[in-house]
C-alpha positions as CSV (number, residue, x, y, z in Angstrom):
1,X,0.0,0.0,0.0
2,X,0.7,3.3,-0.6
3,X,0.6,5.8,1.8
4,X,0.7,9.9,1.2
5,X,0.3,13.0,3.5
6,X,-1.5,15.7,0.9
7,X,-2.4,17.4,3.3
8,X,1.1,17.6,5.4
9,X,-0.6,16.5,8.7
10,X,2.1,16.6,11.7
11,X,4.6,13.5,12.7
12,X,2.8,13.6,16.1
13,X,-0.8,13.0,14.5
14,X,0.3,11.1,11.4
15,X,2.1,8.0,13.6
16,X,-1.1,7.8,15.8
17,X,-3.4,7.6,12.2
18,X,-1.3,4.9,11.6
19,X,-1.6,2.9,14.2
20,X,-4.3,-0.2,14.1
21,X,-4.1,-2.6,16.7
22,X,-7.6,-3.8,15.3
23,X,-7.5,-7.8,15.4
24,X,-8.2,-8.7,12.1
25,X,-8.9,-12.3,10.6
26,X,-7.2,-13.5,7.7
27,X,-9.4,-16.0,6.8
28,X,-10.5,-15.3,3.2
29,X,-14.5,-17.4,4.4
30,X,-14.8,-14.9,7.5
31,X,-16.5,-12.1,7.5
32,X,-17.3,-9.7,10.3
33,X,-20.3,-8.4,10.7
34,X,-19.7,-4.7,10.0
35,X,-18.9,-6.4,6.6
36,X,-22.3,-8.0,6.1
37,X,-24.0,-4.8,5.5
38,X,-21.6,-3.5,2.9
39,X,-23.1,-4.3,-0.4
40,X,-22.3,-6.9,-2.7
41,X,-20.1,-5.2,-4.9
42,X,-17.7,-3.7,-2.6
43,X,-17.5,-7.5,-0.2
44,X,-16.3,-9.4,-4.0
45,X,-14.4,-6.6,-5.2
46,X,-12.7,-5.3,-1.9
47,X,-11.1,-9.1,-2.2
48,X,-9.7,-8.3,-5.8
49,X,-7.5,-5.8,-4.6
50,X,-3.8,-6.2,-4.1
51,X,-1.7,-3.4,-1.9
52,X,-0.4,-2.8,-4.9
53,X,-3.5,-1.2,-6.1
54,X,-3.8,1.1,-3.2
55,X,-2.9,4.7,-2.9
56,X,-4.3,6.0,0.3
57,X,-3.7,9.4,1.8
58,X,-3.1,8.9,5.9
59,X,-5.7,11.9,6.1
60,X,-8.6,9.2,5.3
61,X,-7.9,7.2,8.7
62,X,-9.0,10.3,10.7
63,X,-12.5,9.2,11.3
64,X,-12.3,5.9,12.0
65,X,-9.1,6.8,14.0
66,X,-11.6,9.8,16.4
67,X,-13.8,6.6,16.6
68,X,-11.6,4.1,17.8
69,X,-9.8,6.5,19.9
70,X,-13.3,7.0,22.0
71,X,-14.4,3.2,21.8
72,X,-10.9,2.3,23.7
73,X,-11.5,5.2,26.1
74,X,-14.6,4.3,27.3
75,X,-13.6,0.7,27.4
76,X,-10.8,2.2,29.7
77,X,-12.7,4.4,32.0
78,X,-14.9,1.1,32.9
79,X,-12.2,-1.3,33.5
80,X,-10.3,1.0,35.9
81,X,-13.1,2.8,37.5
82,X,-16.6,1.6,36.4
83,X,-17.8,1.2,39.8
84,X,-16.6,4.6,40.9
85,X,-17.8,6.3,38.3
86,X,-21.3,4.9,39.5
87,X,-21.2,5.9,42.7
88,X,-20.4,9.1,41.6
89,X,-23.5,9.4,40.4
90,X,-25.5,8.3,42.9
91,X,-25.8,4.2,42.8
92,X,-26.0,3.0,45.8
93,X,-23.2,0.3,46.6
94,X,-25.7,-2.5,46.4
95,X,-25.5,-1.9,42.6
96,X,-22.5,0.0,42.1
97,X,-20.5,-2.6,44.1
98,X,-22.0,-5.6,42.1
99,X,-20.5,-4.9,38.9
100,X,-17.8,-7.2,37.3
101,X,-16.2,-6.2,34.1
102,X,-16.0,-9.6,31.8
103,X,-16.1,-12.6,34.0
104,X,-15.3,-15.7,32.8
105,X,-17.9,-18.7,33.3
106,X,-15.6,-20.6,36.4
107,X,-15.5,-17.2,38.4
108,X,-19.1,-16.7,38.4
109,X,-19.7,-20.6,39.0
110,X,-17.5,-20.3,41.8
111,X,-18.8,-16.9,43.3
112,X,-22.6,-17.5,43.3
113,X,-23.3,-15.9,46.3
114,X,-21.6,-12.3,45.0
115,X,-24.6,-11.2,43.4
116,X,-22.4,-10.3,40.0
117,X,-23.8,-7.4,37.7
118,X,-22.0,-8.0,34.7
119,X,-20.8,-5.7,32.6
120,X,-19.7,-7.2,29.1
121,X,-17.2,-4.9,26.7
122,X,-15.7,-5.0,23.7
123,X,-16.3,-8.9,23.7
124,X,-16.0,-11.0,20.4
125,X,-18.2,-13.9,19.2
126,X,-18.5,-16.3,15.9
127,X,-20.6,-18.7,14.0
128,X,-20.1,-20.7,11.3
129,X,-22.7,-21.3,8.8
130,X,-22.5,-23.5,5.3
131,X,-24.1,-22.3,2.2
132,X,-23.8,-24.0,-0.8
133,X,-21.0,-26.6,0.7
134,X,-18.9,-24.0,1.7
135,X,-18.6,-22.4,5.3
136,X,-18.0,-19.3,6.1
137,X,-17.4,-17.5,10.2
138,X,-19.5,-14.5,10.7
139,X,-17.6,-12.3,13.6
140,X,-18.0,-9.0,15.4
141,X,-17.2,-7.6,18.3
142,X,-19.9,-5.7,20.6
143,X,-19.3,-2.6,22.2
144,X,-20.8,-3.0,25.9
145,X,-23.6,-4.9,26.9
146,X,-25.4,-4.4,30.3
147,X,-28.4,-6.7,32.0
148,X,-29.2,-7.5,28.0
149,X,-29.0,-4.7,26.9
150,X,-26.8,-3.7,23.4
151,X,-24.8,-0.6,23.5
152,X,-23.1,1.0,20.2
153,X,-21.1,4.0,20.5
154,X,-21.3,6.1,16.6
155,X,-19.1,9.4,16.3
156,X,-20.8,11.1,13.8
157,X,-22.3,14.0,12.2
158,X,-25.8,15.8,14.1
159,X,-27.2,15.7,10.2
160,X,-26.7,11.8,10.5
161,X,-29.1,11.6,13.6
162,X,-31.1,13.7,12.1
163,X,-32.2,12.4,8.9
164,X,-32.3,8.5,10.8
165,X,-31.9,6.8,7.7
166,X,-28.9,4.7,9.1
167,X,-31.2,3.3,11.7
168,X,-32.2,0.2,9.6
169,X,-28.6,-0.5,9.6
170,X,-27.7,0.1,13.1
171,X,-30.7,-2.4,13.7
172,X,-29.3,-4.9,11.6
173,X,-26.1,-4.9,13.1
174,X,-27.3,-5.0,16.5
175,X,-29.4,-7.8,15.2
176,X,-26.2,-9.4,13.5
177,X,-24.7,-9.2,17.5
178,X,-27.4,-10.4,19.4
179,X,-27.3,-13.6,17.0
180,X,-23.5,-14.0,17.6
181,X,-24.9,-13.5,21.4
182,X,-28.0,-14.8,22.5
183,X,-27.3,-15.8,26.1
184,X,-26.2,-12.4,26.9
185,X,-28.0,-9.7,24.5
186,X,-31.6,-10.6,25.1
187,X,-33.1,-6.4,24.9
188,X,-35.5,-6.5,21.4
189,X,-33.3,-2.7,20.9
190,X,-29.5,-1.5,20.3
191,X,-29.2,1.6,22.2
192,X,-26.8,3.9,20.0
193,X,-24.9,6.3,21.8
194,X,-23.8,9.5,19.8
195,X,-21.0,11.1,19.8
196,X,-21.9,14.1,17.5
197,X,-19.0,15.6,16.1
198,X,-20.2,19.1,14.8
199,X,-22.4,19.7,17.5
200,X,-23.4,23.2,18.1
201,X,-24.4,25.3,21.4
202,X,-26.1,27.9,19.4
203,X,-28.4,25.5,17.1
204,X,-29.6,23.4,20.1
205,X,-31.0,26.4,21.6
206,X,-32.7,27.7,18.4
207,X,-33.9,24.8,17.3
208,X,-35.8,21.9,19.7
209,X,-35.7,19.6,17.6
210,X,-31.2,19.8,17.6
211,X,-29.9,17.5,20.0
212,X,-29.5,19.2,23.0
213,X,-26.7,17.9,24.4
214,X,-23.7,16.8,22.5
215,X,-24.0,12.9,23.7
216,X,-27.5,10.9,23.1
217,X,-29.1,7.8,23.2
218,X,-31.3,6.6,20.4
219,X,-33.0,3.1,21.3
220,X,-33.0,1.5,18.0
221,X,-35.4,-1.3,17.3
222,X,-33.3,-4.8,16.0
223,X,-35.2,-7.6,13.8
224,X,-35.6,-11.2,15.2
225,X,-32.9,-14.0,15.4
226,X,-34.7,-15.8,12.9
227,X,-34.9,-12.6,10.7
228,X,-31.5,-12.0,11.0
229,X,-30.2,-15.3,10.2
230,X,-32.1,-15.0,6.9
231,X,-30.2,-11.5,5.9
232,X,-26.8,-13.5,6.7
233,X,-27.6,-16.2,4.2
234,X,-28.6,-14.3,1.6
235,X,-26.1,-12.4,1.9
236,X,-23.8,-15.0,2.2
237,X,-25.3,-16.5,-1.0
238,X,-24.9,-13.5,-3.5
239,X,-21.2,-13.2,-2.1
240,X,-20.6,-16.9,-3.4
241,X,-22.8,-16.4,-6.3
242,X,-20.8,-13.7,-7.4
243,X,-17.5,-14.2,-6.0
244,X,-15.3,-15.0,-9.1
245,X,-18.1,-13.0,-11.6
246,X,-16.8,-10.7,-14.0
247,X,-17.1,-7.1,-13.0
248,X,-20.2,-6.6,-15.2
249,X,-22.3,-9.1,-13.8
250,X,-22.0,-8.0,-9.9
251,X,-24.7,-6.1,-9.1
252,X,-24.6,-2.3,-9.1
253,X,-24.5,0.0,-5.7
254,X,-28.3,1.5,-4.9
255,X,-28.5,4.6,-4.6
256,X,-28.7,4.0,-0.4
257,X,-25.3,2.3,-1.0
258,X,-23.7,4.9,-2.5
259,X,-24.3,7.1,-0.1
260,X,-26.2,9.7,-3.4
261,X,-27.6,12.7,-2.2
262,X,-31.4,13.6,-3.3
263,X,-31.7,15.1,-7.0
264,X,-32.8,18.6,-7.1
265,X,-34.8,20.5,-9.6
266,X,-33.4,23.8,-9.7
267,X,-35.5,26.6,-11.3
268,X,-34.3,29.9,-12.3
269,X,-36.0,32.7,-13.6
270,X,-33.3,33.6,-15.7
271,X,-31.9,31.4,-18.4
272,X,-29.7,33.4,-18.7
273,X,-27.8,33.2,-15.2
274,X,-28.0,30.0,-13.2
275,X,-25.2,30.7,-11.7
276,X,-27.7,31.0,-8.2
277,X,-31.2,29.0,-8.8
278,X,-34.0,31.3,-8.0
279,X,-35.8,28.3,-6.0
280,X,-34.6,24.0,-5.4
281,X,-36.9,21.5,-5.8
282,X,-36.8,17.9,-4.8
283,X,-39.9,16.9,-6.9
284,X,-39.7,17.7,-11.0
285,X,-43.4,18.0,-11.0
286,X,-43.3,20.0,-8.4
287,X,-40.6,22.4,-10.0
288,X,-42.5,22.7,-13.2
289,X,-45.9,23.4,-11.9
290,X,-44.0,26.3,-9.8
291,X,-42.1,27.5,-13.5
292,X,-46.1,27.3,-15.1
293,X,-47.1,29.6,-12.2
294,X,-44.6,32.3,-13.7
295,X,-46.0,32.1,-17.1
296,X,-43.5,29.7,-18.3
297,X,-40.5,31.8,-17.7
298,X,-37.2,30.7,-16.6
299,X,-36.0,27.1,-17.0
300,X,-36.3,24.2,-14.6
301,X,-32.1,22.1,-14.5
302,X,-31.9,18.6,-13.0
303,X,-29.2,18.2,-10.6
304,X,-28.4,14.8,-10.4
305,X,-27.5,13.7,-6.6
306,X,-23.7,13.6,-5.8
307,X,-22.1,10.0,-5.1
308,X,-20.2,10.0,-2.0
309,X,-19.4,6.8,-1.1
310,X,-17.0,5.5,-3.7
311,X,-14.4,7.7,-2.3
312,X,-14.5,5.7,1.0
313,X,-14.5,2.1,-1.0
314,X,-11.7,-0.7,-0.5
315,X,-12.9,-1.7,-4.0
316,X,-12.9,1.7,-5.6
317,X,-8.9,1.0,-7.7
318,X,-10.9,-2.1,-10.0
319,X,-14.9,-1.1,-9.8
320,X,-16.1,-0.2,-13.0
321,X,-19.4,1.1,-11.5
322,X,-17.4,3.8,-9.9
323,X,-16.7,5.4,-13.4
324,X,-19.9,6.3,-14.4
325,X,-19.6,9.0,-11.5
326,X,-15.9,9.5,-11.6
327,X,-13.4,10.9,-14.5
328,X,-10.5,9.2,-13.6
C-alpha cells in the first residue's frame, strides 16, 4: 500500500493515524459483521485488490481513528473505574458494588453468592454457517452490553441523527450481534450512543428539535434471530454467487449504498444566469408546476444527486461502477 500526506498533517498526529491494533482475521471465508451490511459489490471486489493497487492518503484514517480512539476510552474508563464512576453518580453500593467487568464462566460458578452485575465490553463472538457446501465465520465484536441490553457508541455527524436513515442499519447490526450473542443480549433494541462531532451550542438552543446535548441515546429497534439469520444467508449467497463474476455481472451500488444525495430540480427565472437558482426543488413535477405559475418563464435544471461513497471504497482501484460517476 501506498501511503501519502497531501495534506502535510504533523509527525505527532500522522504515527497515531497509523496505528491499528484492530485484530483482524485472515481468513478469506470470514467475514465480520460490520462487513455484512456492505453491499455486494464492494464485499467481492474489496477481495480483488492487491496493496499494490492502493494509494491511500493517511488523512482518510481520521475518522475511524476519532472513533476508535473514543471506543478504547470508554472501554478504559470502565475497567479501571466503572464502579466509581457509578457511585459518583449516585448508585447505591448494592449496585455499584455488584459490577464485574468480563467474567469468565468458572469465576461466576464459583462466586454465586456475590450477586455479580456483569458488565460485558468490547467482547467477540463467531458462528459458522455453510451455504452452498462451503462455510464461512460471521464475527464482530460488541461494544458493551449491560443486563441484555446492546450498547453501540457512533461518532458522527448531528445531520446523520437527524435524517435517521442509518437506523435500519444500526438495527441490523445489532441484530447481527445479538445472533452471535443470545445468552447475553436478550433487549429487542440497540441503544446507540452518539457522539456528535459538529455539535453546536447555538443550534440546540434555536432549534428543539437539535440535540441538546452533545452525547444521546437513540433506542433502536433490532429484527428477530430468525430474521436476521435469513439477511446473513442471503447475503452469504450473492457473495458466493458472485465471487469469481466478472465485473459486469456483480450487481450495481443502490443509490442508499452509495451514499447519493437527493436530485434537485433547480429553477431559475433567468436562463440566462444560473449561476444562483432562483428556488430547489426535490420533486420535477413540483418544480415545473411552480415554472407554469410564472408564465412559463425561466428554465427548470436537474441536478443529479452527488455519489459519496465511492471515495471511502476498499474496491474503488478495480470497480467499473465507480466510473460512471468518476473521470478518472
Amino acid at each position: 500500500m501506498k501511503l501519502t500526506n497531501m495534506h502535510g498533517i504533523s509527525l505527532p498526529l500522522a504515527v497515531w493515524l497509523l496505528h491499528d491494533d484492530y485484530d483482524y482475521n485472515p481468513d478469506p471465508y470470514y467475514i465480520s459483521a460490520t462487513s455484512l451490511l456492505k453491499s455486494v459489490r464492494q464485499i467481492v471486489l474489496s477481495k480483488r485488490v492487491t496493496s499494490s493497487d492502493l494509494e491511500l492518503d493517511i488523512s482518510t484514517f481520521l475518522a475511524s481513528r476519532f472513533g476508535n480512539a473514543v471506543h478504547d476510552s470508554i472501554q478504559k474508563a470502565w475497567v479501571n473505574s466503572g464502579r466509581d464512576g457509578m457511585r459518583k453518580l449516585g448508585y447505591p453500593e448494592s449496585v455499584a458494588g455488584k459490577i464485574v467487568i468480563n467474567p469468565d464462566a468458572k469465576w461466576l460458578e464459583l462466586n454465586p453468592d456475590f450477586g455479580a452485575i456483569p458488565v460485558w465490553i468490547e467482547q467477540r463472538a463467531s458462528k459458522k454457517i455453510q451455504i452452498n457446501n462451503v462455510t464461512y465465520e460471521i464475527g464482530g465484536k460488541f461494544d458493551i452490553v449491560m443486563e441484555g441490553r446492546l450498547f453501540d457508541t457512533k461518532t458522527t455527524s448531528v445531520y446523520s441523527y437527524i435524517l435517521g436513515n442509518k437506523d435500519e442499519e444500526y438495527g441490523l447490526q445489532g441484530g447481527i450481534y445479538r445472533w452471535l450473542n443470545p445468552d447475553l443480549i436478550t433487549s429487542d433494541h440497540v441503544y446507540i450512543l452518539f457522539i456528535f462531532t459538529d455539535w453546536q451550542k447555538m443550534m440546540a438552543k434555536r432549534d428543539p428539535k437539535y440535540p441538546q446535548t452533545k452525547a444521546l441515546e437513540h433506542p433502536v429497534a433490532m429484527p428477530a434471530i430468525s430474521t436476521t439469520e435469513m439477511f446473513i444467508r442471503a447475503k452469504l449467497t450473492q457473495i458466493e454467487k458472485y465471487k469469481d463474476a466478472p465485473d459486469a455481472e456483480i450487481p450495481h451500488c443502490t443509490d442508499k449504498e452509495l451514499w447519493r444525495s437527493e436530485t434537485t430540480y433547480k429553477y431559475y427565472s433567468d436562463p440566462q444566469k444560473t449561476m444562483r437558482a432562483t428556488k430547489n426543488f426535490t420533486d420535477k413535477a413540483e418544480a415545473d408546476a411552480y415554472m407554469a405559475s410564472k408564465k412559463g418563464k425561466g428554465v427548470v435544471l436537474t441536478v443529479p444527486g452527488e455519489v459519496r461513497a465511492c471515495d471511502y471504497c476498499p474496491a474503488f482501484s478495480v470497480c467499473k461502477q465507480k466510473d460512471l460517476y468518476y473521470v478518472t
